[in-house]
N, C-alpha and C positions, 0 to 999 in steps of 0.2 A: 666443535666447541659451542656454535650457537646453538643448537637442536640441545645442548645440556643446559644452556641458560633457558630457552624457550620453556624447557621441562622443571627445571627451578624457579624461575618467577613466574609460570601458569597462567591465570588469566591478567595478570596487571599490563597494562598499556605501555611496555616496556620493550621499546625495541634494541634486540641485542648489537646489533651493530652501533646504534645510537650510542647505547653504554658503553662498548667499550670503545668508542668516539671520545665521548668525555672522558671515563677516565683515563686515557692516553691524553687528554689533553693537559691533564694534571702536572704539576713539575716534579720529574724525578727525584729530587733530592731537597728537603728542608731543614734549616738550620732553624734551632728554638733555645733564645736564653730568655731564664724567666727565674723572677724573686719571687718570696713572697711578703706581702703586705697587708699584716692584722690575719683577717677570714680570706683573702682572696691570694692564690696562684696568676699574676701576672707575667706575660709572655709577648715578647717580641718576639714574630714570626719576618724567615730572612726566606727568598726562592733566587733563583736567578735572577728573575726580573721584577719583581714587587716585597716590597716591606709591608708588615703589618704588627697590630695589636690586637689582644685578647684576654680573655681571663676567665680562672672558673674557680671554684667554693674548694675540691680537694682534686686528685693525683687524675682519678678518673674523667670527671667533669673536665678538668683541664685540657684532658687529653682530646675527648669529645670535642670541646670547644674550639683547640688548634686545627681539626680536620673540618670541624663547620667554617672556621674564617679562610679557610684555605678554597674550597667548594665557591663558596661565597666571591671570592677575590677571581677565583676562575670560573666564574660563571657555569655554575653546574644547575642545571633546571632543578626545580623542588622533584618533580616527578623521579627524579633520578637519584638523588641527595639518600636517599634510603637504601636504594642498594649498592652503592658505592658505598656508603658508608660499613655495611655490610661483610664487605672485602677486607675494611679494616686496614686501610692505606697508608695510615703515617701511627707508627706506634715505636715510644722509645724502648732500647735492650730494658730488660731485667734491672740493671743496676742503676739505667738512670731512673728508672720509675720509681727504685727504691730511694733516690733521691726526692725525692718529688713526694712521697709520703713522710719523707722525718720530718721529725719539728727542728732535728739538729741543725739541718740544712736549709739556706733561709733564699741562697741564689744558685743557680747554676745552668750549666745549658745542655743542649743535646743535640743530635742530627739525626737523620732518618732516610732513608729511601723507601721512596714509592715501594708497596709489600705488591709484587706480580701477580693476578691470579695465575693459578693452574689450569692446564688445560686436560680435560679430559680424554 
């Protein structure tokens, strides 16, 4: 598995054990209820061990947003923040996302598990 990272992130200063250091530091499973308010998607973010806030302009950005305060709150180096995010770690099913884009829908929440990579 490292020899296929080494060979996908090529010369960046990215050491594979380091990543997948932090992202296993990550917390498994996050809970996310979020309104919204005017232009902005606000979201309270719940883990085992930390609470937080965040917000973003629509479904996407929000989305973005939850997995930057999450990095953020677990101290994930900038150096790494990119490809982690990459992996694409915390994203809601289908039907909450389609929550999250209606105008009908104004609160509601979701949960998530950590998305695994594969290994090759």
């Amino acid at each position: 598995m490292f020899e296929v990272l080494r060979k996908f992130f090529g010369k960046r200063q990215i050491e594979p054990e380091a990543l997948l250091a932090y992202f296993y530091r990550l917390p498994e499973k996050i809970e996310v209820s979020w309104e919204k308010d005017g232009q902005y998607i606000i979201g309270r973010i719940k883990t085992d061990d930390k609470e937080f806030l965040t917000q973003g302009i629509d479904s996407d950005d929000f989305i973005e947003m939850v997995n930057d305060a999450v990095y953020s709150a677990y101290e994930i180096p900038n150096d790494y923040i990119e490809v982690v995010s990459q992996l694409r770690p915390y994203f809601p099913k289908p039907e909450e996302k389609e929550k999250l884009e209606s105008v009908a829908v104004t609160r509601s929440r979701f949960s998530t598990h950590k998305a695994i990579p594969q290994r090759a």
